[in-house]
C-alpha atoms as a printed R data frame, in Angstrom:
    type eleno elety resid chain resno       x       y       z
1   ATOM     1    CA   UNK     A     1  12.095 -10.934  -9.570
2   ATOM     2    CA   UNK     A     2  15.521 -11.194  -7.508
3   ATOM     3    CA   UNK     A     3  16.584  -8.488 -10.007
4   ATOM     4    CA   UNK     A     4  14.442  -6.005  -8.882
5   ATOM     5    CA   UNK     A     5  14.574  -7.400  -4.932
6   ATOM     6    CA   UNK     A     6  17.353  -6.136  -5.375
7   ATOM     7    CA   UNK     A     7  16.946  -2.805  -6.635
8   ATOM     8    CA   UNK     A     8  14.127  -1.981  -3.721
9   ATOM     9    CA   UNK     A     9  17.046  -2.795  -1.082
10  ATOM    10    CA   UNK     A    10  14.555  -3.527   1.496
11  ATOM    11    CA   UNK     A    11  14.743  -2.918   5.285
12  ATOM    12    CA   UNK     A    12  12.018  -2.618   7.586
13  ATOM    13    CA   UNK     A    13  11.160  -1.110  10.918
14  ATOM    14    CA   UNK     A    14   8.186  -2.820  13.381
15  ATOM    15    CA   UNK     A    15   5.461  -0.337  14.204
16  ATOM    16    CA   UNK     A    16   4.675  -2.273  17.311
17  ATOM    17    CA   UNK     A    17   1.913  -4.574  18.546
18  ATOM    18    CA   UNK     A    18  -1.311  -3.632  19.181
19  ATOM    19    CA   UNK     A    19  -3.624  -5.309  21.447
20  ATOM    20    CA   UNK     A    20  -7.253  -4.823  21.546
21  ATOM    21    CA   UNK     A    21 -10.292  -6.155  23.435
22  ATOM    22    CA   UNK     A    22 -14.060  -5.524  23.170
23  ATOM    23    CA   UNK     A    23 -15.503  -2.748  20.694
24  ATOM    24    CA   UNK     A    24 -12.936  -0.932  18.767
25  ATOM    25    CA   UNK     A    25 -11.836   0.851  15.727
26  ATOM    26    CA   UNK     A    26  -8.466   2.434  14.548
27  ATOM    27    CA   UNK     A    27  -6.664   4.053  11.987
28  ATOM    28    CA   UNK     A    28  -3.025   3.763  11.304
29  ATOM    29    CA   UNK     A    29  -1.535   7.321  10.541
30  ATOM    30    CA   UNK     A    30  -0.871   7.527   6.766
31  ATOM    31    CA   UNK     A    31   2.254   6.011   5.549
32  ATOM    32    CA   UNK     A    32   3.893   6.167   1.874
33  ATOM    33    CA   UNK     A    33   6.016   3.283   2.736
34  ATOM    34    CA   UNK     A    34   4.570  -0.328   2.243
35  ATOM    35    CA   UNK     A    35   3.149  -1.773   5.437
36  ATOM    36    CA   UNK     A    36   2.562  -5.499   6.644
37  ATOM    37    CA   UNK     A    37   0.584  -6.514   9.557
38  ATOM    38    CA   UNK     A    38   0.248 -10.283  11.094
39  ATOM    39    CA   UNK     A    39  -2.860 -11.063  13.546
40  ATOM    40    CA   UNK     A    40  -0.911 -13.071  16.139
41  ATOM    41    CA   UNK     A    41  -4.252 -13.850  18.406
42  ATOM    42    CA   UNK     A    42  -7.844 -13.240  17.872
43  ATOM    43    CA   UNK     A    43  -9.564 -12.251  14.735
44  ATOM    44    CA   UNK     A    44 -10.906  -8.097  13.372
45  ATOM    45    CA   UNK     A    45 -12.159  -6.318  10.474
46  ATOM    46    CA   UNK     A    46  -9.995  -4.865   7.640
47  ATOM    47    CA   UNK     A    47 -11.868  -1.589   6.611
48  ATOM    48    CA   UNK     A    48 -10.409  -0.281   3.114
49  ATOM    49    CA   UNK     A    49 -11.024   3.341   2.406
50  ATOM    50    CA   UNK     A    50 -12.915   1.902  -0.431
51  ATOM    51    CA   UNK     A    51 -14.020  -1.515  -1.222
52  ATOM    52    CA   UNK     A    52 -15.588  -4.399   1.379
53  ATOM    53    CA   UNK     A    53 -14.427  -4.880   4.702
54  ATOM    54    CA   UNK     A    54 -11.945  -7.840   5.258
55  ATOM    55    CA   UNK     A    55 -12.179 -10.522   7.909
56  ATOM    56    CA   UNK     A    56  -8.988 -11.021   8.992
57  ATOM    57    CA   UNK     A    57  -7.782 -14.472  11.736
58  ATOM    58    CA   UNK     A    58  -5.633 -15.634  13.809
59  ATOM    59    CA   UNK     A    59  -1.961 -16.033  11.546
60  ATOM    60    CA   UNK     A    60  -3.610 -14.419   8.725
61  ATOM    61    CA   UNK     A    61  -0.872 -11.295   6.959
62  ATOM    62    CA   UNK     A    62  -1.694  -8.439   5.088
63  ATOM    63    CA   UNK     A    63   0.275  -6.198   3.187
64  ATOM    64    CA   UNK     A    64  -0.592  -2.577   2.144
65  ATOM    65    CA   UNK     A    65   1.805  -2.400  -1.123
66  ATOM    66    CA   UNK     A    66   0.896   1.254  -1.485
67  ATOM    67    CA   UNK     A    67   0.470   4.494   0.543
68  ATOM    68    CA   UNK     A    68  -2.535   4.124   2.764
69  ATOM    69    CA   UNK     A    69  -3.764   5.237   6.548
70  ATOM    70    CA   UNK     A    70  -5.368   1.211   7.292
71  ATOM    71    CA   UNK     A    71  -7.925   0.925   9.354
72  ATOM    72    CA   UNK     A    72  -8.762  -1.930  12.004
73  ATOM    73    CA   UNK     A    73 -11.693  -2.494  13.602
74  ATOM    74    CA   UNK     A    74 -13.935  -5.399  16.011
75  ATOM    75    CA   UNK     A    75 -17.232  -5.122  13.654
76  ATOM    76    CA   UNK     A    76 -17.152  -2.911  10.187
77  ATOM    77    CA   UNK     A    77 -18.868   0.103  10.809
78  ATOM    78    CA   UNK     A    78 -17.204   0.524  14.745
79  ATOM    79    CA   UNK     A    79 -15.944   4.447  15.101
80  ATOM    80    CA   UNK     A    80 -12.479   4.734  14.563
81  ATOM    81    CA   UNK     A    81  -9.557   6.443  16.483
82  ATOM    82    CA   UNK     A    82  -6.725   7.631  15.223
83  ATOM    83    CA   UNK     A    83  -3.560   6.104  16.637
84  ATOM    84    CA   UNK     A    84  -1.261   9.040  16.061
85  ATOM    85    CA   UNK     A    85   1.765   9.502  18.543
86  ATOM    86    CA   UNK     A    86  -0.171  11.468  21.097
87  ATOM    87    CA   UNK     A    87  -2.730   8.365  21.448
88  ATOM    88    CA   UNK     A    88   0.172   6.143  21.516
89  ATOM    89    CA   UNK     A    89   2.184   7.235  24.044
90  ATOM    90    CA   UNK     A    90  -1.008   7.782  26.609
91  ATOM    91    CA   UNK     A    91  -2.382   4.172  25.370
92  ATOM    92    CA   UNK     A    92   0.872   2.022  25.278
93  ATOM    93    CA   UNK     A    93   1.365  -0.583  28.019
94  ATOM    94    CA   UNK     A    94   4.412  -2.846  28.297
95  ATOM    95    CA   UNK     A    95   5.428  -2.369  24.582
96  ATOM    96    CA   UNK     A    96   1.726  -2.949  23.307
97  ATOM    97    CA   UNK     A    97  -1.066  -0.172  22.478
98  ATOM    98    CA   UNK     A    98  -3.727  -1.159  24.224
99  ATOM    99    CA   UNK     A    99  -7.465  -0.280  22.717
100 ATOM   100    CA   UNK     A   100 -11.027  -1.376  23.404
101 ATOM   101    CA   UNK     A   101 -13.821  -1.276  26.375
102 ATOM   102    CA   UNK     A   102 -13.178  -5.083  26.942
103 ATOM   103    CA   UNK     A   103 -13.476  -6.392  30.163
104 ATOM   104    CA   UNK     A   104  -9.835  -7.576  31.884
105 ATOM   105    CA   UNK     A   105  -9.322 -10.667  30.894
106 ATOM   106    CA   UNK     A   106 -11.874 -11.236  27.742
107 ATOM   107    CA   UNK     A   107 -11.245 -12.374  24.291
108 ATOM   108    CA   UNK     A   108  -8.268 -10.082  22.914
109 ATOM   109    CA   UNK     A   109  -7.319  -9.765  19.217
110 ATOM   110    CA   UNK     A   110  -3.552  -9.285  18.781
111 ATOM   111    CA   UNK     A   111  -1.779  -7.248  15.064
112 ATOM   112    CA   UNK     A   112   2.070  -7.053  14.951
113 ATOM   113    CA   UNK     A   113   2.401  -4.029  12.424
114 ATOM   114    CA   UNK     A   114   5.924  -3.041  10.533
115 ATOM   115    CA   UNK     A   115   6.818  -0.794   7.338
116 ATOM   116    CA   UNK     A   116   9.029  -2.202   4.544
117 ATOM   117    CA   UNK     A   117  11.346   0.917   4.206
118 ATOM   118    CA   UNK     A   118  12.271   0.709   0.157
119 ATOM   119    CA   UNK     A   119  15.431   2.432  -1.760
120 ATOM   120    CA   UNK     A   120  13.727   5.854  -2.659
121 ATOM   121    CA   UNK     A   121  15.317   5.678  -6.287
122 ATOM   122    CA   UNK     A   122  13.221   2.591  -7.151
123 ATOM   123    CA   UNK     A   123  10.613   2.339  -4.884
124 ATOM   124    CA   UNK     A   124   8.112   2.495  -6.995
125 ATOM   125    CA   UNK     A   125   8.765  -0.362  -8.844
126 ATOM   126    CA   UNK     A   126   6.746  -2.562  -5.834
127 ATOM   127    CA   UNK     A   127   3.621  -0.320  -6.546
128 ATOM   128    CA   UNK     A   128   3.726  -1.925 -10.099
129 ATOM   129    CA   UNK     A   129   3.973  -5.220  -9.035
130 ATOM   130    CA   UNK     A   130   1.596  -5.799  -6.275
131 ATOM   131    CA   UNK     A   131  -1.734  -4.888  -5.249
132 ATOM   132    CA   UNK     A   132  -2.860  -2.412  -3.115
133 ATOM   133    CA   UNK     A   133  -3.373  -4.789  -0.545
134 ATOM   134    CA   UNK     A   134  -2.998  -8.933  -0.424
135 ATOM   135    CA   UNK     A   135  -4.284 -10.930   2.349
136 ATOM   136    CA   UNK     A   136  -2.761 -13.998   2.782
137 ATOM   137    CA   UNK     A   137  -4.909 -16.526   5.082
138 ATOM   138    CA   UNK     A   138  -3.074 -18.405   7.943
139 ATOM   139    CA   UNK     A   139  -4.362 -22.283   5.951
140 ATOM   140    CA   UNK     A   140  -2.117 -21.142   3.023
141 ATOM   141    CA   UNK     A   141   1.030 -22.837   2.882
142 ATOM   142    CA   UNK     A   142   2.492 -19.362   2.371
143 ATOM   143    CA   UNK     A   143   0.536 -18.162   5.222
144 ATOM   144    CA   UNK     A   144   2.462 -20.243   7.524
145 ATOM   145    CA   UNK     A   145   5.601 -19.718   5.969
146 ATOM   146    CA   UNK     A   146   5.243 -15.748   6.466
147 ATOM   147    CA   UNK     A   147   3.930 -16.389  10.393
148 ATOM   148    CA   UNK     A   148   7.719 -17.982  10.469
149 ATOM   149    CA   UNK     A   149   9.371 -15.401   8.788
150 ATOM   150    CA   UNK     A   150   7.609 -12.247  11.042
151 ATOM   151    CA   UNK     A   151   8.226 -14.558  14.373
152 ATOM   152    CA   UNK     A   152  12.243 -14.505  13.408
153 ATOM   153    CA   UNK     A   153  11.575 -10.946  12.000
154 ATOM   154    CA   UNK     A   154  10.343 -10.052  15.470
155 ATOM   155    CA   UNK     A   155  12.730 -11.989  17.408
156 ATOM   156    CA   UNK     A   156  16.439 -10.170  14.991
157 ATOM   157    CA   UNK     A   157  14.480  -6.652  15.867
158 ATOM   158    CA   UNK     A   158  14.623  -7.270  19.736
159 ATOM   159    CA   UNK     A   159  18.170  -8.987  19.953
160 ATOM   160    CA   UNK     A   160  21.327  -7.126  20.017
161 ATOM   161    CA   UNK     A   161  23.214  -9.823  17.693
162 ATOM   162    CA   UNK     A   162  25.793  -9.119  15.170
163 ATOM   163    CA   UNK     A   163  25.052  -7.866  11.537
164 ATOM   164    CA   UNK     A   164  21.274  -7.508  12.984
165 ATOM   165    CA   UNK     A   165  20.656  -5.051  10.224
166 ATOM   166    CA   UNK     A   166  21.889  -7.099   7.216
167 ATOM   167    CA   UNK     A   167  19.683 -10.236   8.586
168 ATOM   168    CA   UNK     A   168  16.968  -8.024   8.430
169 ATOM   169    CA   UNK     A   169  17.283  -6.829   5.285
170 ATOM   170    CA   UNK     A   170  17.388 -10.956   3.730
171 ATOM   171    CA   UNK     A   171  14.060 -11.587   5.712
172 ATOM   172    CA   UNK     A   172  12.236  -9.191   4.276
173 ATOM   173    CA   UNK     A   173  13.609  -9.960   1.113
174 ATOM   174    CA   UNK     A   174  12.296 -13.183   1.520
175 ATOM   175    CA   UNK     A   175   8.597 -12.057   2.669
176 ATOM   176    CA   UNK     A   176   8.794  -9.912  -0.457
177 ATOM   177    CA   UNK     A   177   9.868 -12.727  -2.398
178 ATOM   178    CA   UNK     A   178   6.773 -15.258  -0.778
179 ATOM   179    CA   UNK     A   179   4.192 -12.386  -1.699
180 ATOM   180    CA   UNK     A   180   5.397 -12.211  -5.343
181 ATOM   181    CA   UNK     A   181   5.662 -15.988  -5.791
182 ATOM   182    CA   UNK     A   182   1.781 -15.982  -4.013
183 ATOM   183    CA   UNK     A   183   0.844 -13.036  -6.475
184 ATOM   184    CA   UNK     A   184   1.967 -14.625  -9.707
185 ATOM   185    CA   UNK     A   185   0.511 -17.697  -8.800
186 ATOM   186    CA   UNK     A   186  -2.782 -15.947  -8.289
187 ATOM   187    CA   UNK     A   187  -2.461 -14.359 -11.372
188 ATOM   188    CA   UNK     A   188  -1.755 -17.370 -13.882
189 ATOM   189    CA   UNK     A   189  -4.781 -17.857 -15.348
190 ATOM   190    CA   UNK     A   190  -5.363 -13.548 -15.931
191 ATOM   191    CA   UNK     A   191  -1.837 -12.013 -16.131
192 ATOM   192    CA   UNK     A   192  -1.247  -9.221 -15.992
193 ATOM   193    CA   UNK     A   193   2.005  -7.063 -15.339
194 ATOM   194    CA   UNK     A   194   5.316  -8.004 -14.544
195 ATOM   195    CA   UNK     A   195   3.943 -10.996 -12.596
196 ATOM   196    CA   UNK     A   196   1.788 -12.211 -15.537
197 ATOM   197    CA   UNK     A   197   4.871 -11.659 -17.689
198 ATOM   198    CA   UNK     A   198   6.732 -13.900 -15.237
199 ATOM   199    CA   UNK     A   199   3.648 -16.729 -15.137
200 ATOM   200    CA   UNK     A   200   3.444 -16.968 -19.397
201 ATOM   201    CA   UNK     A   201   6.748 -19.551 -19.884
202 ATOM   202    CA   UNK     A   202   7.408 -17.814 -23.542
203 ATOM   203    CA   UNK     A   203   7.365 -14.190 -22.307
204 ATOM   204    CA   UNK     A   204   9.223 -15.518 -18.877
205 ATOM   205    CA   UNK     A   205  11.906 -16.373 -21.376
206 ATOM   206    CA   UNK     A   206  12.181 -12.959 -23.214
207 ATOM   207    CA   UNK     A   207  11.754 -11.289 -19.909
208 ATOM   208    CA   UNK     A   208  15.224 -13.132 -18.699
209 ATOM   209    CA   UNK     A   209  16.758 -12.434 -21.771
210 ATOM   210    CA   UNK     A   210  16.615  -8.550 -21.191
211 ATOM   211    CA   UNK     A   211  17.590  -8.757 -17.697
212 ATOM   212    CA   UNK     A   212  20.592 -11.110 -18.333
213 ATOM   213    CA   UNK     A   213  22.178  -8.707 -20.702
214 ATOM   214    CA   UNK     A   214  20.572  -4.977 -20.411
215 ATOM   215    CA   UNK     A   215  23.103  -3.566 -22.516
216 ATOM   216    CA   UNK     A   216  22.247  -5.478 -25.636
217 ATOM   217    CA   UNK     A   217  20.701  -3.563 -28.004
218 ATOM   218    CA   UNK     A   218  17.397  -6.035 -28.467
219 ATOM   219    CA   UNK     A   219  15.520  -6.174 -31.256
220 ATOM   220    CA   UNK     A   220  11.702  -7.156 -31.584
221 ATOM   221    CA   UNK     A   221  12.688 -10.125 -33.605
222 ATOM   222    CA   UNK     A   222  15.219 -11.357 -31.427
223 ATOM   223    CA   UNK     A   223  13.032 -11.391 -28.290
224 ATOM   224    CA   UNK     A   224  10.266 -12.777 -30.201
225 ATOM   225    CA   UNK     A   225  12.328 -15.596 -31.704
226 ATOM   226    CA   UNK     A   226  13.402 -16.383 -27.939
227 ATOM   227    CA   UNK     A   227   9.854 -16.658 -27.164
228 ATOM   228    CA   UNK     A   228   8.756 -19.004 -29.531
229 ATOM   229    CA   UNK     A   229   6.646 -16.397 -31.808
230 ATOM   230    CA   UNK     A   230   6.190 -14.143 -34.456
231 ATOM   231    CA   UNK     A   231   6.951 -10.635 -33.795
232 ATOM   232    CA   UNK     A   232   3.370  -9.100 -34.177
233 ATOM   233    CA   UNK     A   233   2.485 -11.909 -31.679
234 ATOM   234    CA   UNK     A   234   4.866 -11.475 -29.924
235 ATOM   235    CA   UNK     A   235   4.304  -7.271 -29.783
236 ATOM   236    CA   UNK     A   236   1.046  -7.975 -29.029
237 ATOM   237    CA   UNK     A   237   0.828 -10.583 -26.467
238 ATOM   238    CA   UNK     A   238   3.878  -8.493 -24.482
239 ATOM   239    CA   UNK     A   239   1.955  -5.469 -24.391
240 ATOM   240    CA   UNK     A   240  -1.519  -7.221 -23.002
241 ATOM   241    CA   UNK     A   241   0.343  -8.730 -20.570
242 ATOM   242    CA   UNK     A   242   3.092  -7.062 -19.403
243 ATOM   243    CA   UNK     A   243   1.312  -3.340 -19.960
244 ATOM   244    CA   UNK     A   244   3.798  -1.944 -21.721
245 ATOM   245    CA   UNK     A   245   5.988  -2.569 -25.272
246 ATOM   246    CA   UNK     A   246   9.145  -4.338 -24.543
247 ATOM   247    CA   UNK     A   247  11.242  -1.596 -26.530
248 ATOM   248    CA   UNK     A   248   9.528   0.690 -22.960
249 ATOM   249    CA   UNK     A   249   9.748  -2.072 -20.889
250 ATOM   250    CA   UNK     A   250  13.629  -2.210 -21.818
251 ATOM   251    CA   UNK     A   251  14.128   1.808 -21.365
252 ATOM   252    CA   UNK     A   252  12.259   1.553 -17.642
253 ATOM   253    CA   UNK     A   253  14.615  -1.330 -16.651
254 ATOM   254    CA   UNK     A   254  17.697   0.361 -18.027
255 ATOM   255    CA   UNK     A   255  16.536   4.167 -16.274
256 ATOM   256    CA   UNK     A   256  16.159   1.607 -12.606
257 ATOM   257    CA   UNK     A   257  19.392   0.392 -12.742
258 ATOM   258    CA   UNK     A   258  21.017   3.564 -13.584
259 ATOM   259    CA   UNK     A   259  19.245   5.526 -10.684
260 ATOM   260    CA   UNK     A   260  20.794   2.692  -8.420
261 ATOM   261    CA   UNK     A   261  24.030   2.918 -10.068
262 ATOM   262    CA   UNK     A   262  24.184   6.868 -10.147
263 ATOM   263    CA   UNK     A   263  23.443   6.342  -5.706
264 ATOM   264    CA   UNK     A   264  25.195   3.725  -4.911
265 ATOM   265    CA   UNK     A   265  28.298   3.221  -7.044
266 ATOM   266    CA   UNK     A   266  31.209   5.150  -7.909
267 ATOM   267    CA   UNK     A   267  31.014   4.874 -11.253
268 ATOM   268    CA   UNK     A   268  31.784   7.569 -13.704
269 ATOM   269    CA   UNK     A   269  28.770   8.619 -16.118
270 ATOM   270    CA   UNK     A   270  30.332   6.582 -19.150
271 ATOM   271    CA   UNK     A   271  30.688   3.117 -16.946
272 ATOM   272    CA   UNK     A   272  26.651   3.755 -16.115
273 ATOM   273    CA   UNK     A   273  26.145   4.714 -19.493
274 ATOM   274    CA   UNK     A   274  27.640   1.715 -21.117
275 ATOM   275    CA   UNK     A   275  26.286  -0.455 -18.565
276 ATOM   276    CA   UNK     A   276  23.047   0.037 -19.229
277 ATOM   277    CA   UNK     A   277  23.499   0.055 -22.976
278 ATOM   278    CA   UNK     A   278  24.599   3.532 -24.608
279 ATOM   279    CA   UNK     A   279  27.193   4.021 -26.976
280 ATOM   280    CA   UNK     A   280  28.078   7.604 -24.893
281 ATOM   281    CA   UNK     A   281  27.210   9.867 -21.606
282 ATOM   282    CA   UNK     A   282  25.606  12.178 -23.964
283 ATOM   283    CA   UNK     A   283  22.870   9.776 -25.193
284 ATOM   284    CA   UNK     A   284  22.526   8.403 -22.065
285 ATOM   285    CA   UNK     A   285  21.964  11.696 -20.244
286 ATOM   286    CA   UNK     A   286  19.259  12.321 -23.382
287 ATOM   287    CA   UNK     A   287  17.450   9.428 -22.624
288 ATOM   288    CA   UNK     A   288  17.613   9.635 -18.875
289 ATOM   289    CA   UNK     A   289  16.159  13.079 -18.775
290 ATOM   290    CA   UNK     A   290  13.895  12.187 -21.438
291 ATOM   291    CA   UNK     A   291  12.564   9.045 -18.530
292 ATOM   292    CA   UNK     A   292  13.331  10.817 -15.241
293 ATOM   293    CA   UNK     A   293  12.841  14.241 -15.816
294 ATOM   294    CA   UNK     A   294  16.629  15.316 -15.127
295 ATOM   295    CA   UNK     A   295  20.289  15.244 -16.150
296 ATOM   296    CA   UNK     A   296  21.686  12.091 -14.456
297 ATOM   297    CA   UNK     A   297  24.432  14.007 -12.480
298 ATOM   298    CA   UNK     A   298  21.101  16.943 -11.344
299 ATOM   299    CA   UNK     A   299  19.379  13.687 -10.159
300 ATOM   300    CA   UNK     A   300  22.028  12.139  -7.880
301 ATOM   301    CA   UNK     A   301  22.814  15.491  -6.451
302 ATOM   302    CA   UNK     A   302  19.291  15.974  -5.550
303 ATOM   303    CA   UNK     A   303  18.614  12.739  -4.108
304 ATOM   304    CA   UNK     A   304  21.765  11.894  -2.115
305 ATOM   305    CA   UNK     A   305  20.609  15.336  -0.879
C-alpha cells in the first residue's frame, strides 16, 4: 500500500464550499481526477448516475475514486443545475456557491469539495483499488479521523506557511491511506483485488515478497512456499483474489515503477532496466512495449511532453 502511495504522488486542489438551503439539485462538472467531498453542516442526497441515491450527514466523506460529474441534491429526484464556471462565478458569495430557494436564515446544508490530482504515469492504479465511490459515515472511527484530516487540509490550503505544498501532499497521503485501510477492512470476509490480497495473511506475505525485491526473478514455487501452500493453491487462490496471476501481477508492478522511474529519475535505460528486473535495455524495452504500448524512451518523451 505505501508502495504504490507512493507511485500516485498525490496532491490535491479544494474545489470550494458549497452552501445550499431549501430545494436544490446540482451537478459537479465532470472530472477524470478522483474527487472527495465532506458535509461540514446539514445533511443531502447523493444521486449516482446509476444505482440508489445516498443519504449523506453532517461529517459524513465521500470519495468518487473514478471519473464522474456527482450530483447533489435536497430530496432524490430535485432538478439539477449544472455548476459549471459561468454558474459559479454569478452564484459565489464570500468564497461559498450559494444554491437553493431557502429562506435567509433556514436550515443550510454545507459540502467542502476537492480533487486528488494523481501522477498521470500511474494514476490508474487507484481505479483498481477502490470503488467507484465509498461513503464513509461521520460515527466511524475513520469518519472522524478524515473530518480531522480535511479541517487541517482546509486550514494548509488557506495559509501562506512554508513547504505548504509538501504538507499537502502527506495529508492526502494519509486520507488515501485511511480509505484503503477502511476498504480492506470492508473487504475481509469477500476479497477481492489488491485489497483482498492485502486482507488474506498468506497472500499478504507473497504480496511483500514481490514488492521488497522486484528485481528477483520469482518463481511460482517460491512465492507459494512463502505463503504457506502448494503452488496450484497457491495459483489458484492468487488469481481469485487478487484478479490476476502473480507472474502478471509481477510484470504490472515492474511496468509502474519503470513509468515513474523513466519521469522522474535520471536514470539511464539499463539502471531502469535492471531495477526492475531485466538482464538488458533490449528485453526491457520488449516487455515494456509489449505492457504499455511504446518504446520506453517514445513514452517519456511523450508524457513529459
Amino acid at each position: 500500500m505505501t508502495d504504490i502511495i507512493a507511485l500516485l504522488r498525490p496532491r490535491t486542489l479544494l474545489l470550494g464550499n458549497l452552501a445550499a438551503t431549501g430545494e436544490w439539485g446540482i451537478r459537479s462538472p465532470y472530472q477524470s481526477d478522483p474527487t472527495f467531498y465532506l458535509v461540514t453542516e446539514g445533511e443531502c442526497w447523493f444521486q449516482p448516475d446509476d444505482g440508489e441515491p445516498l443519504r449523506l450527514c453532517t461529517g459524513d466523506y465521500l470519495l468518487a475514486a473514478q471519473p464522474s460529474s456527482p450530483c447533489f441534491v435536497s430530496s432524490p429526484g430535485t432538478m439539477l443545475v449544472l455548476s459549471d464556471a459561468a454558474f459559479k462565478e454569478r452564484n459565489t458569495v464570500d468564497n461559498e456557491l450559494r444554491v437553493g430557494n431557502g429562506v435567509k436564515g433556514g436550515p443550510t446544508t454545507r459540502i467542502l469539495g476537492g480533487l486528488i490530482i494523481c501522477d498521470p504515469a500511474n494514476a490508474d492504479l487507484l481505479f483498481g483499488l477502490l470503488p467507484r465511490f465509498t461513503h464513509i459515515r461521520a460515527a466511524e472511527d475513520v469518519g472522524e479521523r478524515l473530518g480531522g484530516l480535511m479541517r487541517i487540509i482546509v486550514d494548509e490550503t488557506h495559509a501562506a506557511r512554508p513547504a505548504r505544498d509538501m504538507v499537502l501532499s502527506r495529508l492526502i497521503e494519509v486520507m488515501l491511506i485511511e480509505t484503503l485501510r477502511r476498504e480492506g477492512a470492508q473487504r475481509a470476509s469477500q476479497p477481492q483485488g489488491l485489497l483482498g490480497g492485502l486482507a488474506d495473511p498468506q497472500l499478504a506475505r507473497s504480496l511483500t515478497h514481490i514488492h521488497s525485491d522486484v528485481g528477483r526473478a520469482w518463481t511460482i514455487a517460491e512465492l507459494a512456499k512463502s505463503a504457506g501452500m502448494s503452488r496450484s493453491r497457491f495459483a489458484r487462490r492468487f488469481v481469485d483474489v487478487v484478479g490476476a496471476a502473480p507472474v502478471e501481477y509481477l510484470l504490472a508492478w515492474r511496468m509502474a515503477l519503470a513509468k515513474d522511474a523513466l519521469l522522474h529519475s535520471q536514470k539511464p535505460l539499463s539502471q531502469i532496466a535492471a531495477d526492475v528486473g531485466y538482464q538488458s535495455a533490449s528485453a526491457f524495452s520488449t516487455a515494456f512495449s509489449g505492457k504499455v504500448g511504446c518504446a520506453p524512451t517514445q513514452y517519456a518523451a511523450q508524457s513529459r511532453g
